[in-house]
N, C-alpha and C positions, 0 to 999 in steps of 0.2 A: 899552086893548088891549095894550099892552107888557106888563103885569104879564099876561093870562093868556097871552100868547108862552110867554113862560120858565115859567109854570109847568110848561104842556105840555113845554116842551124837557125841564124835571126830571124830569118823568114817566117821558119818554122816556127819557132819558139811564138813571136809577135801573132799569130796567123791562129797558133792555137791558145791567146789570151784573148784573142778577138772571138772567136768561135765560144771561147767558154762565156764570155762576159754575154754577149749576144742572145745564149741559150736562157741563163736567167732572166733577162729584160729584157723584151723588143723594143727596140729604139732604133731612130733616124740610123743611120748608120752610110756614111760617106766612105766612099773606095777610089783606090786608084789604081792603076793598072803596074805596077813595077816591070815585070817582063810580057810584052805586048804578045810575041807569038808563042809563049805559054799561058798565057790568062790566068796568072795569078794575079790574085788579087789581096791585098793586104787592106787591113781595116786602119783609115788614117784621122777619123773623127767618131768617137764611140761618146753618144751621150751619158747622161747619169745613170743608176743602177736604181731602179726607183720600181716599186710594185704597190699599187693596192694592198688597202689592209679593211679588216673591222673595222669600226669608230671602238668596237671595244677592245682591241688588242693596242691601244692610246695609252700609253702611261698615263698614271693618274693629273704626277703633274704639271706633262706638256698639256691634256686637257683643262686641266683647271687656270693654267694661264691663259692659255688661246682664247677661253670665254671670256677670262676678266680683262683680256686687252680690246675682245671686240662687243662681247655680248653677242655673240651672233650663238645661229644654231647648227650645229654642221652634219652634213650628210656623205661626206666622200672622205677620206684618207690615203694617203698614203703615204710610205716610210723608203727614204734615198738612203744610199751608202751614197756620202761625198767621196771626195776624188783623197784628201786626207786619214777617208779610214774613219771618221764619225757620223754617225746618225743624226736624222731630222724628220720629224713628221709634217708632211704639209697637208692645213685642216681645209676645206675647202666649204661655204655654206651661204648664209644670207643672214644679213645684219636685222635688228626689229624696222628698218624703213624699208626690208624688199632688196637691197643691193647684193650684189655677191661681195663675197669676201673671203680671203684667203690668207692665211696665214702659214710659217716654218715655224715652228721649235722646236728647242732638245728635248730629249728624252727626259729630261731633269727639270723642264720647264721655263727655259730662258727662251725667249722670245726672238728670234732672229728679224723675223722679217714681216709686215701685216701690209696686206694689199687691199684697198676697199674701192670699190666701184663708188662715183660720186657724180652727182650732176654736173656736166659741163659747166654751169653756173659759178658753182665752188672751187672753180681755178683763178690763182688769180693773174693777173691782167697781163704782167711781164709775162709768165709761160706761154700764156696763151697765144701771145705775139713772138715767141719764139716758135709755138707749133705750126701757125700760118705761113710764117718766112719758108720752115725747111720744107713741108707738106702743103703749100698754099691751095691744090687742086684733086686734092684725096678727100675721101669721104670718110667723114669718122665715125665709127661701129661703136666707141664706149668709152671713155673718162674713168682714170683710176689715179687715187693716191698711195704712195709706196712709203712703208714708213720704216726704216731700216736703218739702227745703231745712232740714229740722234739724225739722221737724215732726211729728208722728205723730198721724195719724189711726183711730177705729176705726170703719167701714162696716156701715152693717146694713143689709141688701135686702130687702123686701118686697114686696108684689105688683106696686104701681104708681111706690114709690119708696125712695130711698135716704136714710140720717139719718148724714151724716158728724159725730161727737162726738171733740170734744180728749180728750186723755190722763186727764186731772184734771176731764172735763164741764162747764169753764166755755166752751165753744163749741159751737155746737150749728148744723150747716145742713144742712136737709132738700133732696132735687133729685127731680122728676119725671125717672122715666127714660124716654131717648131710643132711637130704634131705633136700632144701629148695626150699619155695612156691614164 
């Protein structure tokens, strides 16, 4: 009798972190059935905690990085609790050629991560022979470079997902894309 106490408590407990977390940000949100002829339902993948902001609620100097890393001009914000408890603002806008561009940084202005839309042209030759191997017969929607902690990524979008390929094509990771608010 003790052991199903607590499992219910777990239930419970896990059941109403999922309901709270939810309440603040709509996100994706994956369920599964734990007890089938009671339809509970427990939350088993809860995305990030992320909301729109201003451009002016931006500390000053994760904005002032975000320009000096891209020169772009940004129009949309928003601010995630990561999964550790720290903040990031990702800037979202268009560089002076028209590309989108997208950037994370801290609140203190370190630059995690710059995403920039680029012409397929600008890939070079090894990615792009790894992106035909794994996708040979998908249709490509947009070309994006990732630049992140000394890393550089090249992004190929397709209908249902994305294949981020190392510089050199010895990396290779595919993501199902998520709706985002």
């Amino acid at each position: 009798m003790m052991f199903y106490t607590k499992t219910w408590q777990s239930i419970l407990i896990i059941t109403g972190m999922a309901v709270c977390a939810s309440s603040i940000y709509t996100c994706n949100v994956q369920a599964q059935s734990l007890i089938e002829k009671e339809n509970l339902l427990i939350a088993q993948n809860l995305g990030g905690i992320a909301r729109k902001i201003p451009l002016e609620e931006i500390a000053l100097p994760a904005m002032s990085s975000a320009k000096t890393a891209t020169n772009a001009e940004f129009n949309q914000a928003l601010i995630e609790l990561k999964s550790d408890g720290s903040l990031i603002y990702i800037l979202r806008g268009k560089n002076q050629q028209g590309f989108e561009v997208e950037v994370q940084v801290t609140p203190s202005g370190t630059v995690i991560q710059v995403d920039e839309q680029i012409d397929f042209s600008a890939v070079p030759e090894i990615a792009v022979k790894a992106f035909k191997r794994w996708a040979p017969n998908d249709q490509l929607i947009s070309t994006w470079r990732s630049t992140r902690l000394g890393e550089v990524f090249y992004r190929f979008t397709i209908q249902d997902f994305w294949l981020e390929i190392a510089t050199d094509g010895s990396k290779i990771i595919i993501y199902q894309k998520k709706v985002r608010y």
